[in-house]
N, C-alpha and C positions, 0 to 999 in steps of 0.2 A: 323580513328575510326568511328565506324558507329553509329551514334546517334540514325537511326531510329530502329535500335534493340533495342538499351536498353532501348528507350521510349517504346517499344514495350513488354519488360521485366516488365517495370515499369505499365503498367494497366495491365498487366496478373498480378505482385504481388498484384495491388490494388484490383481487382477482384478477389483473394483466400482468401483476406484478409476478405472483406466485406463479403464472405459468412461463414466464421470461425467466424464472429462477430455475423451473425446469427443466427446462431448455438449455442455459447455459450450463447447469448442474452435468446433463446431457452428453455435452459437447465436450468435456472435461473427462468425466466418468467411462464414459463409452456404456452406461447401462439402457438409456434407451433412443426415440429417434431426438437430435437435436434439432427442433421446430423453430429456430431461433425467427426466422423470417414473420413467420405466422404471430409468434408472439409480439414480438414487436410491433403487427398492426393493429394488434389488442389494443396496448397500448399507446400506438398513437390516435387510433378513431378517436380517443376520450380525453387525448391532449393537446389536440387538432381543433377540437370543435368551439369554434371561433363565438356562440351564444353561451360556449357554459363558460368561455375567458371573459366576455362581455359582464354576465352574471355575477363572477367571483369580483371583479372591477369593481364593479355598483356597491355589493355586498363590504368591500374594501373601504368606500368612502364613506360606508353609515357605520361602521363599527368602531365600537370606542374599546379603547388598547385597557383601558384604566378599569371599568365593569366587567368586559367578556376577554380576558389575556390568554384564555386557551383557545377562542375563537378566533382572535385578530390573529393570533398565531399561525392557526390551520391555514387563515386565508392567504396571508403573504407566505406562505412556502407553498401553496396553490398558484398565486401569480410566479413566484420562482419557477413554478414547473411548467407551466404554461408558455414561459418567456425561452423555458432550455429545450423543449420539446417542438418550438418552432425552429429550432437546429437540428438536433438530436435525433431529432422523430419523423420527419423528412422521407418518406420510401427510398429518394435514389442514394441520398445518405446515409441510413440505417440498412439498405441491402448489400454496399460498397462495404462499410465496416463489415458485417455478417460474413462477406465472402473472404475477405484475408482472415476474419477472424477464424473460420474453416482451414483455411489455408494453412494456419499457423499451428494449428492443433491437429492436422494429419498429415502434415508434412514429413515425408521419410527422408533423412539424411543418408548420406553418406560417409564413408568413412575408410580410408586403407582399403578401396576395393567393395566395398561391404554396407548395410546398412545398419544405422548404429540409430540410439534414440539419442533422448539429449541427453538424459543423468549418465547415459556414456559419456558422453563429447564432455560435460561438466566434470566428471570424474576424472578423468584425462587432465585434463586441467588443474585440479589440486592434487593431485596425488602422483602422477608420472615424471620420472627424474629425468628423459629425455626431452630437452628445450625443443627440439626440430619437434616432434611427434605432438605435445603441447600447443605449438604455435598450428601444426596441421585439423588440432581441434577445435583447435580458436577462428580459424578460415572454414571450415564445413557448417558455417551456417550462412556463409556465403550465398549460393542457389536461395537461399530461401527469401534474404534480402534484394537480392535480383528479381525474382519474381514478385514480390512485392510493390518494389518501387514507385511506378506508374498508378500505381491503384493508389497504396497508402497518401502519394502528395496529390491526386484526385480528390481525396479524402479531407486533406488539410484544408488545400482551397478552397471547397466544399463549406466546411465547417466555418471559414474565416469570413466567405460572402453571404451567410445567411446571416453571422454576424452581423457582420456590418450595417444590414438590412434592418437589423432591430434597432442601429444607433448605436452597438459598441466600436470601440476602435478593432478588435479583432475578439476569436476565438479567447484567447487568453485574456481577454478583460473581461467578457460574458463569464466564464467559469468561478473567476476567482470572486467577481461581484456575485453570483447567487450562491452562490456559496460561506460568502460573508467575511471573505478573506482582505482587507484592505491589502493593495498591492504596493504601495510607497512600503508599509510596515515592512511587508512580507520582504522585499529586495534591501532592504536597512538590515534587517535581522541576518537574511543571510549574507550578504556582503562583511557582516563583521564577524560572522563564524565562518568564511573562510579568510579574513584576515588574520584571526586571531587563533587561527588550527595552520595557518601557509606554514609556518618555519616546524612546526611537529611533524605534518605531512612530509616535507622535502626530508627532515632528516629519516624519517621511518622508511620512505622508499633509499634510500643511499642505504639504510641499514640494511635493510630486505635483499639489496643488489649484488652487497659483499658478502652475505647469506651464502647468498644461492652459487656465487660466483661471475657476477655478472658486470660490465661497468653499467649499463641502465636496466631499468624495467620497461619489460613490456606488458598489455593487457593480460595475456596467455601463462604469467611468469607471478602475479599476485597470488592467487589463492595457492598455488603450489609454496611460493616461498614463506608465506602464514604459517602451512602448514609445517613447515621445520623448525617451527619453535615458538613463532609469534603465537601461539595457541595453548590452549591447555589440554592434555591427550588424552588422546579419543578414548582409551581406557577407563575415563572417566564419566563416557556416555556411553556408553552400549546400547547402540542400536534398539536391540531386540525389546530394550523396555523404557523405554521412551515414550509411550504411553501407560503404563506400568505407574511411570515417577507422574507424568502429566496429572493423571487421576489422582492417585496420593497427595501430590501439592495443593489441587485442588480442593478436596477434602480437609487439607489439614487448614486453609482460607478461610473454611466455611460451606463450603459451595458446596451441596447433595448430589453430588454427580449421578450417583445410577438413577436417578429421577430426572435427568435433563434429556430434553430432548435432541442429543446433537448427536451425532451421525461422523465418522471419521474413515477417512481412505487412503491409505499409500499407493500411488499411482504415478507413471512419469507424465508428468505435465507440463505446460510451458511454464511454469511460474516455481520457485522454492515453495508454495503454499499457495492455495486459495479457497478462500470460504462463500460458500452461498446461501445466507437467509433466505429459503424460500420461502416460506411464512413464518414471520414476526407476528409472535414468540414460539409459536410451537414446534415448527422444520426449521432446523438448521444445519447444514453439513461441510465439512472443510475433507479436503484433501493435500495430501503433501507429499513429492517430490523424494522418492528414498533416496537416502544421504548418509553420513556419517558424523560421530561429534557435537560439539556443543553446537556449530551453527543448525544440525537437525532439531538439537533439542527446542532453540530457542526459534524457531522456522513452527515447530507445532506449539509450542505455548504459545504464537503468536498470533495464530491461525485459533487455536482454543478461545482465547481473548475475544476474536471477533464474535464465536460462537455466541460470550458468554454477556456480551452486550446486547445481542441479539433478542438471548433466552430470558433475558431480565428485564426488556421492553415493555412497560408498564401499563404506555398510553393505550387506553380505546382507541385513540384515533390515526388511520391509517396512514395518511396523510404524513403523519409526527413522527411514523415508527421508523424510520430513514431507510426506507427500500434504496440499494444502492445505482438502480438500472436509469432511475428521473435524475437529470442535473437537475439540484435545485432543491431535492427532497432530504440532501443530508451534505455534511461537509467531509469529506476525507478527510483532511489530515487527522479532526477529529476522533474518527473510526478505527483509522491507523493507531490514533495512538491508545485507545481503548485496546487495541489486539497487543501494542507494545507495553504495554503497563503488565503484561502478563509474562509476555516473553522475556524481561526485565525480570522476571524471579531466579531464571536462570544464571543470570549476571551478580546476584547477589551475594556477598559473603557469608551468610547464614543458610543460605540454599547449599552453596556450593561445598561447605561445609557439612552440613547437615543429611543431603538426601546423596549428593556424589560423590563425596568420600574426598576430598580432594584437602591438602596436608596445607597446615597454615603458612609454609614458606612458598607455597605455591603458591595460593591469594591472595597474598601480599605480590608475589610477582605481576600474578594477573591483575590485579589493581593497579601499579604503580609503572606498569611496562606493557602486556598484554591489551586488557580492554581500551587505553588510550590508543594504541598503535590501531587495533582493529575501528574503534569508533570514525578515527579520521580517514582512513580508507573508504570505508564509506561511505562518510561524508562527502568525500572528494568523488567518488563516485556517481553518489547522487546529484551533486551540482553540473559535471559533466555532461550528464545524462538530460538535465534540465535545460541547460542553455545551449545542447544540441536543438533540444524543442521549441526554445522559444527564438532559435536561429530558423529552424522553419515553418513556424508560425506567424513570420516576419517579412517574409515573401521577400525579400531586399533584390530576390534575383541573385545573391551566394551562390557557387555550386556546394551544393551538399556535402556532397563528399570530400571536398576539399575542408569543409567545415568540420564535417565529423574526425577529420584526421588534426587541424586544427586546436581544436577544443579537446582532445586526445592529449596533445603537447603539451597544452597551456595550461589549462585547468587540472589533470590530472598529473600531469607532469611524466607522462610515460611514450614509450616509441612507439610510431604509426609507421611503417614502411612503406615508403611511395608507391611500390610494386603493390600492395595489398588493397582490395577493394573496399569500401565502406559496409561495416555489418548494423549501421543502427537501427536500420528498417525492416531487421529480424525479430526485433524485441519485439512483441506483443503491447506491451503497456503505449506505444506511441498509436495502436490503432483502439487498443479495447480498454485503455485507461488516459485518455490523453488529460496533457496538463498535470500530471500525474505526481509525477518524481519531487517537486518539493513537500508532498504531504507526507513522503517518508521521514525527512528529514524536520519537519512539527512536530512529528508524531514521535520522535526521540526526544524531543525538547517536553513535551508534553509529557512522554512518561519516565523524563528523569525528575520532572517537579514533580508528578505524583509519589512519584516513592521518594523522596524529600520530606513530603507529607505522610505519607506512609511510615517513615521512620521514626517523623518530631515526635506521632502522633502514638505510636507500638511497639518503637523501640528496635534494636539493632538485630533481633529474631523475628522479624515480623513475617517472614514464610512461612509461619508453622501457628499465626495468630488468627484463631478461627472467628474474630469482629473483621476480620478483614473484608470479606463477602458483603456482609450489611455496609460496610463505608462504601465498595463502587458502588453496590446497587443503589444506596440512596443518590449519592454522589453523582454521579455519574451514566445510569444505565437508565433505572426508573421512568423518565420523563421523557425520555425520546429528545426529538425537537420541539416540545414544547417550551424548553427554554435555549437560548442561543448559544451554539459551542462553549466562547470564550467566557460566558456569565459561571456554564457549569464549572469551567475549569476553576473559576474565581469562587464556587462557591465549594469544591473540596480541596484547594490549595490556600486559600486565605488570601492571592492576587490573580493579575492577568498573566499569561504565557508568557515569558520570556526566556534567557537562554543562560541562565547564570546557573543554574542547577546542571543543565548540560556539561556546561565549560569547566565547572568543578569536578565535574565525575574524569571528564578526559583528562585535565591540565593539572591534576590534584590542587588546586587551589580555590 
């Protein structure tokens, strides 16, 4: 076996890598050109080439799992990459994504006449007492999912025949398999946390609707009628230091902040947050979305999170360090819930206590009435969100938009007005994260067992317990993918992932 090719393999992927982070870092930032096209044939020349898949194959079948288990490792998340990258990495594929994904991040809206960004249009939406002017913020992203349209389901098909071609049933069975996600589990797990959140969910919006004064809810009508009480006030997040507390919590974990190397930007973006490893461990930088409130706060510890998993990437080997740009080369949900294990401090009663000042008949509200209400919002959001995708992933031939108004109804249980056109093809994450939306919803389950662990293990202050630091990074960060997602999760929680820690935190029991 020749080691010194595939270490040789291994800084040519880390170097397509680090330049596709730039690039996207780029396109986000607005600091320099977004070469997104260019990188990504970095990238695929090396994922393309059909003797170095042959190679890793061979290499595959003589190596023994039991002697070399950082090797066998590298190599089957090599074949993973190899197998996503003959979708993924595709030119007329990857320039089709490139161009909406442009699209979606210089897009100028409109608004009352005007051009507005989105943390307008977003802000309008939780904050403005006028329903008509609300609902006209929630329609101006309209244009954008028209123009989209035709390219984005180019896009799907695209993604689902190349499938095919490798022997999955679609798109979504590719993803979830290199990724290591069993899909029977994954549809078990959530089918019984939206059975067992349905009757919280129905009553929370009924609550929400005589709130506000409404007989139903609409999309347009949620985060405004949160914000009248289903929340904790904004008084107790100020804005302006929000990184201020970020850094402080951090420190008081463990973690040496002014020695890391992350990188932080407030900017309107298409995303509440996004972070990008450009080199694992040393560049990492996240931006966020200016907002207000605890969902700010916990929007940047989330985003910090991803940082700090990044920064604490242990392996030598490239291949392990889970560059997010290769299907194949790491699991989201897993990722997700490394950034949520962070932003979960802000949910915590000893945080909220301790660094926001917030009075203990408040946190007892917020436990007992608040964080349930917001968790299954959601929840129900993100399942919506999901079986919109795997509705057109599905090709049934459904009209879309019929669908997205549909599953609007059903799932969320909120008003679609016939008159109103389909905005799902607005959202970015269906072009630049697809298959996406149930790793948000792991990645809560994920980091309500860890701080479960967190608690048995530190006790009921454990935001302010500076062993905290050394348990992720052993735990959890250290090793990359040299060991597999759900093993790590089993080797800092004491089991496998499941959702009984979640359903406790929402359902107090």
């Amino acid at each position: 076996m020749n080691h010194q090719r595939l270490n040789w393999m291994e800084a040519e992927f880390e170097s397509a890598n680090v330049r596709l982070g730039e690039a996207t870092w780029n396109t986000y930032s607005g600091e320099g050109v977004p070469d997104l096209d260019r990188a990504q044939e970095q990238l695929a020349s090396l994922l393309t080439d059909e003797s170095d898949r042959r190679m890793v194959e061979q290499w595959l079948s003589l190596a023994d799992p039991a002697k070399e288990p950082v090797l066998f490792r590298r190599l089957i998340i090599w074949r993973n990459c190899f197998i996503g990258s003959a979708v993924d990495n595709v030119p007329e594929l990857y320039n089709l994504k490139n161009r909406l994904q442009r699209r979606i991040a210089e897009f100028e809206f409109e608004f009352e006449g005007r051009k507005a960004l989105r943390s307008e249009l977003q802000k309008i939406q939780r904050t403005d007492p006028d329903r008509g002017r609300r609902h006209r913020a929630w329609l101006a992203t309209a244009p954008l999912a028209a123009a989209n349209r035709d390219d984005l389901r180019r896009l799907i098909a695209l993604r689902n025949r190349k499938s095919r071609n490798l022997g999955f049933r679609d798109y979504v069975d590719l993803v979830l398999k290199l990724q290591e996600i069993e899909e029977g589990w994954l549809r078990s797990t959530l089918h019984h946390l939206a059975e067992t959140c349905r009757p919280l969910y129905a009553a929370t919006l009924a609550s929400l609707a005589d709130r506000i004064g409404i007989s139903r809810m609409a999309p347009w009508d949620v985060s405004f009628a949160i914000r009248q009480g289903i929340q904790l006030a904004d008084s107790f997040f100020p804005s302006d230091r929000t990184l201020e507390r970020l850094f402080s919590t951090s420190k008081a974990l463990g973690f040496e902040v002014d020695s890391l190397p992350i990188r932080t930007l407030v900017r309107d973006i298409p995303f509440g947050g996004y972070n990008v490893a450009v080199k694992i461990p040393g560049d990492t930088r996240f931006l966020v979305n200016p907002s207000e409130g605890q969902a700010f706060y916990t929007t940047t510890f989330h985003e910090y999170g991803h940082s700090l998993q990044a920064v604490f990437t242990a392996t030598p080997w490239p291949i392990l360090k889970e560059y997010e740009w290769v299907m194949g080369a790491h699991t989201a949900a897993y990722s997700e819930g490394m950034a949520e294990v962070m932003g979960d401090f802000v949910r915590r009663a000893d945080w909220l206590s301790s660094v926001a000042g917030v009075p203990d008949a408040e946190i007892e509200r917020y436990e007992s009435q608040v964080l349930p209400a917001q968790s299954v919002i959601r929840l129900f959001d993100l399942l919506s969100n999901m079986y919109m995708e795997l509705a057109a992933y599905s090709e049934s031939g459904e009209d879309l938009g019929a669908r997205d108004r549909t599953v609007m109804r059903e799932i969320r249980l909120l008003e679609f007005p016939d008159e109103d056109p389909p905005l799902w093809e607005a959202n970015t994450w269906y072009t630049s994260y697809p298959v996406y939306w149930q790793n948000y919803i792991l990645a809560s389950l994920i980091a309500a067992q860890i701080h479960n662990a967190i608690t048995t293990r530190f006790g009921l202050s454990a935001s302010s317990n500076p062993g905290i630091a050394k348990y992720l990074q052993e735990n959890f960060y250290s090793r990359g993918n040299e060991i597999p997602w759900n093993d790590r999760v089993v080797r800092g929680t004491g089991k496998p992932l499941a959702d009984d820690s979640y359903l406790h935190r929402i359902l107090n029991r």
